[in-house]
Backbone as CSV, one residue per row, in Angstrom:
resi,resn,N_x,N_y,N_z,CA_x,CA_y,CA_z,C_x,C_y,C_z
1,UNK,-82.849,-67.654,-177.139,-81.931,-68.204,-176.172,-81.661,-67.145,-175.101
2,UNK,-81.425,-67.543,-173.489,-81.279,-66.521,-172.803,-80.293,-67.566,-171.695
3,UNK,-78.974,-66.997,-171.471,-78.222,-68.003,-170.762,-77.846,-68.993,-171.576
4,UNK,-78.096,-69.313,-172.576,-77.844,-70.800,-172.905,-79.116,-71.934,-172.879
5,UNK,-80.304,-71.048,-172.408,-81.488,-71.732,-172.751,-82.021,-71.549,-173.597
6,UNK,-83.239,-72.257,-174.456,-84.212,-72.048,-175.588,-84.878,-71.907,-174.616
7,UNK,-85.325,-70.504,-175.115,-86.759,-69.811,-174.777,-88.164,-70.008,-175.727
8,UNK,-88.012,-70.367,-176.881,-88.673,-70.409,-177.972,-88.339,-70.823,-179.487
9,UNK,-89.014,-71.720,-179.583,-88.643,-72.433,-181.134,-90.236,-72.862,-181.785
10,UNK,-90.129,-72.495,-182.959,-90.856,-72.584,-183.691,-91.063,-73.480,-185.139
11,UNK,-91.662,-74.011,-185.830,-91.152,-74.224,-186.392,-92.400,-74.520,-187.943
12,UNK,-92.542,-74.110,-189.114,-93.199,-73.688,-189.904,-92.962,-74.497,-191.223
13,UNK,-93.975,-74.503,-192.048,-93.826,-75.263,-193.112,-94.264,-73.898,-194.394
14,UNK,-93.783,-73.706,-195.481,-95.217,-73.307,-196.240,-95.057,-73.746,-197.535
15,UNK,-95.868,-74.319,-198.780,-95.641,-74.404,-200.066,-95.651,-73.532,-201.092
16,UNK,-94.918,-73.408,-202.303,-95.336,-72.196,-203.103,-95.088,-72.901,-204.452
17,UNK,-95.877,-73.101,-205.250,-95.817,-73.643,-207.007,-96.187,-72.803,-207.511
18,UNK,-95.026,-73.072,-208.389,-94.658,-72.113,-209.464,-95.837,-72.229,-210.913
19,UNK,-95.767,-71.293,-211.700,-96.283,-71.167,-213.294,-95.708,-71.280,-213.775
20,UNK,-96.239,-72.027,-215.348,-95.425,-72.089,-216.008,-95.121,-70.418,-216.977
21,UNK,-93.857,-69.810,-217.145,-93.743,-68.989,-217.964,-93.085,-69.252,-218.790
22,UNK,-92.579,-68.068,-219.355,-91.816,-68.226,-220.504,-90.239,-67.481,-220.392
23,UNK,-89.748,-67.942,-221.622,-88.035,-67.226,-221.009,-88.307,-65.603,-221.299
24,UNK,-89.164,-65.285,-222.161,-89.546,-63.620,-222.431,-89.965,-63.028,-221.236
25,UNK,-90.581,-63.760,-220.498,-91.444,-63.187,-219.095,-90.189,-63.376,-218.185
26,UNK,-89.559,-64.702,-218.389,-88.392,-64.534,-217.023,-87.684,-62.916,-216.882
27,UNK,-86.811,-62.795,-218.550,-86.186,-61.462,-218.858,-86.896,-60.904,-218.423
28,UNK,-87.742,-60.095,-218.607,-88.731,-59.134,-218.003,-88.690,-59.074,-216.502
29,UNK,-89.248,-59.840,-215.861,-89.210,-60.178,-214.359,-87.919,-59.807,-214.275
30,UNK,-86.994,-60.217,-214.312,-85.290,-59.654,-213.776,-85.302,-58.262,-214.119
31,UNK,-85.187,-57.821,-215.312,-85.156,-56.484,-215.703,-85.831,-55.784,-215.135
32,UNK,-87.288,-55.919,-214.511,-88.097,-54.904,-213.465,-87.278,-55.122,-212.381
33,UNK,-87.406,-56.477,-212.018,-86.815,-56.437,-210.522,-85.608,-55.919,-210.322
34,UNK,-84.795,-55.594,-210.936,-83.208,-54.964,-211.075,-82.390,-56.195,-209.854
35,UNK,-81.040,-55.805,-209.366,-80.333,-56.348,-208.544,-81.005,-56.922,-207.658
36,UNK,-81.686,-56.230,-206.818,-82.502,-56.213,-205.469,-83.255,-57.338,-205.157
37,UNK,-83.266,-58.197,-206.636,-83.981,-59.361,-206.424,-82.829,-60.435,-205.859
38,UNK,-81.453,-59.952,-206.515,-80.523,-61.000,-206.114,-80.027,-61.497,-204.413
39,UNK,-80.544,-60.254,-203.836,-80.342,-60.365,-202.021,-81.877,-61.142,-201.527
40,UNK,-82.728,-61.599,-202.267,-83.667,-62.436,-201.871,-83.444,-64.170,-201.993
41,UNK,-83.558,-64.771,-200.922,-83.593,-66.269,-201.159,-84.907,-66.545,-202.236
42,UNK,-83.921,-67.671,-203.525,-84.633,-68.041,-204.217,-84.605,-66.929,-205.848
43,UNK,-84.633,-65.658,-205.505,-84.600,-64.329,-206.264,-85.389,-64.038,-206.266
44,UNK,-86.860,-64.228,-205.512,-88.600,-63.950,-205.690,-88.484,-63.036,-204.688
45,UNK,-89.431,-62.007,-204.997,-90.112,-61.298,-203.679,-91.080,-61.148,-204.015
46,UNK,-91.986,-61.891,-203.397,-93.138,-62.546,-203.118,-94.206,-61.425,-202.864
47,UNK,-93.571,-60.493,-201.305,-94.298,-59.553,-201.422,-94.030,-58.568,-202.271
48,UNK,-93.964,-58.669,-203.606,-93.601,-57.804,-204.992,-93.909,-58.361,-206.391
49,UNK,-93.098,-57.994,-207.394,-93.248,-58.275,-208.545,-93.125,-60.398,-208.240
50,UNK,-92.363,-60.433,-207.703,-92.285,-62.205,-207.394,-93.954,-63.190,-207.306
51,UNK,-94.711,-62.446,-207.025,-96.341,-62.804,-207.191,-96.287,-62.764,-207.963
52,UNK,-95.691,-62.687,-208.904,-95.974,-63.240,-210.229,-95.717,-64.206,-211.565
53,UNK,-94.998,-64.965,-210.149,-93.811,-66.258,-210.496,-95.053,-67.466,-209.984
54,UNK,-96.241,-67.526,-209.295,-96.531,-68.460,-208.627,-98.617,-68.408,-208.953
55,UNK,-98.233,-69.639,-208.677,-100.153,-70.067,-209.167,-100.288,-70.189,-208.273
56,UNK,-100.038,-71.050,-207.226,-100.081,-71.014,-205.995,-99.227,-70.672,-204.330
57,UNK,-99.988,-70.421,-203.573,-99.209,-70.317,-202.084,-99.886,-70.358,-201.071
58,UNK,-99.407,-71.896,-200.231,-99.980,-72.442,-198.929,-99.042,-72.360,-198.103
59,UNK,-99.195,-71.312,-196.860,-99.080,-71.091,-195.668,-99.324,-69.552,-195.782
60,UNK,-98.443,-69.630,-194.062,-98.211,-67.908,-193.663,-97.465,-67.406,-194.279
61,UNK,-97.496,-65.751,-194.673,-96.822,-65.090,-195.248,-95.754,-65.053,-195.090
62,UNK,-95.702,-64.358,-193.941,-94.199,-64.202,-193.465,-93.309,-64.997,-192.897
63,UNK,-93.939,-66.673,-192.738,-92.925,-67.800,-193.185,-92.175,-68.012,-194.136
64,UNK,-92.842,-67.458,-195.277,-92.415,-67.230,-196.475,-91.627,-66.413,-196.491
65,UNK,-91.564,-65.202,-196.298,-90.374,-64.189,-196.325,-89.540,-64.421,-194.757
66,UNK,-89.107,-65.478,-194.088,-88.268,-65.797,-193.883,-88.015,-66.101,-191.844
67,UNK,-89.855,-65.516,-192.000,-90.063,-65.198,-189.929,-90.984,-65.788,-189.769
68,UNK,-91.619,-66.456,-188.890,-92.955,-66.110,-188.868,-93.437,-65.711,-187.495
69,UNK,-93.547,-64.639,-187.857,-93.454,-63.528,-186.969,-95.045,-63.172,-186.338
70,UNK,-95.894,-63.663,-186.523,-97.223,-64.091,-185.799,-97.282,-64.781,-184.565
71,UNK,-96.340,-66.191,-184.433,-95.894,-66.854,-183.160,-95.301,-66.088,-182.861
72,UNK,-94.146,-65.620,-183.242,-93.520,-64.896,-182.750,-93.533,-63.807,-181.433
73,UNK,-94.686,-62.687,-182.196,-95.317,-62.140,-181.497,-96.250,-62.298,-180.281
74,UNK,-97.186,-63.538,-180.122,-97.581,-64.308,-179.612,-96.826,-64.919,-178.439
75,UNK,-95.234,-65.138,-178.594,-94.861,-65.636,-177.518,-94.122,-64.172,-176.620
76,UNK,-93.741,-63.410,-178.073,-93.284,-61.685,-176.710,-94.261,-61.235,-175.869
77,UNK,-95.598,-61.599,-176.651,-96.650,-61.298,-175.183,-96.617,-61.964,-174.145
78,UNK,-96.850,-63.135,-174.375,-96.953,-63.931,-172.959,-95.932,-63.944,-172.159
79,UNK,-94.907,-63.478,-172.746,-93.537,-63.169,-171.835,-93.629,-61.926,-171.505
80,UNK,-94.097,-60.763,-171.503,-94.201,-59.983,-171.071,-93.111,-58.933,-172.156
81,UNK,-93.008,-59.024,-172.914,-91.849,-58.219,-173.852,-92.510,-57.532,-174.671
82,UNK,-93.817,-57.447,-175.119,-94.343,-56.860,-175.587,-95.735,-56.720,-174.754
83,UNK,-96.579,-55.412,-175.074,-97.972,-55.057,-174.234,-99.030,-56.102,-174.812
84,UNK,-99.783,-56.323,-174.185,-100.864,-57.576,-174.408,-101.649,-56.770,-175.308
């Protein structure tokens, strides 16, 4: 937004299915991950021990962790906010 205008909107999909585990593996997973997992949406970090909650994952990454910061980038260029 600049003034009160949209400058840029985006807007992203991505899927992620889960495995099946077990409640021994959940414990575990928390206990590595300590607190730090609790400031993550969902409690996964995906780019971390959280890959290891999932059989699968369709889209961009970093839609997933919460940007997607590829358009993103893409549009600071063409605006001139970032170097081409």
């Amino acid at each position: 937004m600049r003034d009160g205008r949209l400058l840029w909107h985006h807007t992203d999909r991505a899927r992620l299915t889960m495995r099946r585990f077990s409640d021994a593996f959940l414990d575990q997973y928390l206990d590595r991950a300590g607190d730090g997992v609790l400031s993550s949406v969902g409690c996964y970090q995906l780019e971390g021990l959280g890959a290891q909650l999932f059989m699968a994952v369709e889209g961009d990454h970093f839609t997933i962790l919460g940007l997607p910061l590829l358009p993103l980038l893409d549009f600071l260029r063409e605006n001139g906010e970032l170097t081409p």
